[in-house]
C-alpha positions, 0 to 999 in steps of 0.5 A: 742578530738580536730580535729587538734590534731588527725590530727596530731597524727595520721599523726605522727603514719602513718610516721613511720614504726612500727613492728608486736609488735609495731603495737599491741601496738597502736592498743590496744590504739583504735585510730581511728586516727591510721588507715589509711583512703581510701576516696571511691566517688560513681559517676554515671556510666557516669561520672566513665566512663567519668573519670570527676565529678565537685566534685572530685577536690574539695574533693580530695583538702580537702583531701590533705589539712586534710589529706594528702597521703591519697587515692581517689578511685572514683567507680560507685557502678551501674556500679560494680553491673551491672557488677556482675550480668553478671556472668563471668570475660569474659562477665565482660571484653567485657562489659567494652570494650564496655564503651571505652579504659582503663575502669576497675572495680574498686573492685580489686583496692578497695580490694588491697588498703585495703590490703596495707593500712592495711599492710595485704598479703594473701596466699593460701592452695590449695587441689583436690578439694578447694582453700582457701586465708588466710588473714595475716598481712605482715611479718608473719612467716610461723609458725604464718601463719599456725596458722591462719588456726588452731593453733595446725598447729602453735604449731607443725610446722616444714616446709611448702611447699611453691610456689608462685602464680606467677610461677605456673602462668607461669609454669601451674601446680604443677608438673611443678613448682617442676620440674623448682626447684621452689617448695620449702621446708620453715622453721620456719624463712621463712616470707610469702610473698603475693601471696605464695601457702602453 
């Protein structure tokens, strides 16, 4: 295969927006070339810190220049391990204080650009004693998200209590959340949308 060529192919394939049907079509022809690319630099802690590598200019223009629109995510592998190994997401933020103004981990953005190159969502299921994310494609149907947890859940699907992430966030529980009308019975037509409590 000739470099330029893929280049090409694959810059053709990642302008236009293709449906569910679409995107299984390409994806059974195996081209590499189809999926997007999210370039991930391990710098040194001090250099992440200091938001500064001799490197990274020179990476990101051949980046635009091989393949544009593609993302750079510049990280410190020593810094998230060291982070990790604190234990809490408090310890973790006093400890990022320490480094200066407006450093973060870079996980979370890896993780999400991930999720959006690739055109995935999650939702969750939630009971008294577990929480559990489900990793579907954008666009899927109630129905077909269930199925991902068992497909008899799919074939015999008749409605689904759904609340987002994002009221039981403000409202602080579940009862909370079906006494602000925010709880809501979704049928076969409803697409799930990221962040949906099932």
């Amino acid at each position: 295969m000739f470099p330029v060529a893929s280049v090409n192919l694959r810059a053709v394939l990642l302008t236009f927006k293709r449906n569910a049907s679409q995107v299984d079509i390409v994806n059974s022809l195996s081209l590499l070339t189809a999926k997007p690319v999210i370039y991930l630099v391990n710098l040194s802690e001090k250099d992440y810190v200091r938001k500064k590598n001799k490197w990274l200019p020179k990476i990101k223009e051949w980046i635009d220049s091989h393949n544009p629109g593609d993302l750079l995510i510049p990280f410190s592998v020593a810094l998230e391990e060291r982070l990790t190994a604190l234990g809490s997401p408090e310890a973790e933020a006093e400890e990022l204080k320490t480094l200066g103004p407006n450093i973060t981990g870079a996980l979370g953005k890896i993780t999400k650009s991930g999720y959006d190159g690739l055109d995935l969502i999650r939702y969750f299921t939630c009971g008294p004693d577990e929480v559990r994310a489900w990793t579907i494609r954008k666009g899927t149907k109630a129905p077909a998200a269930a199925g991902v947890i068992h497909t008899d859940f799919e074939h015999k699907f008749v409605c689904g209590e759904i609340m987002a992430f994002e009221d039981l966030k403000e409202h602080g529980s579940e009862s909370a959340v079906k006494a602000a009308g925010k709880y809501l019975q979704k049928g076969k037509t409803y697409e799930m949308i990221d962040g949906d409590i099932a």
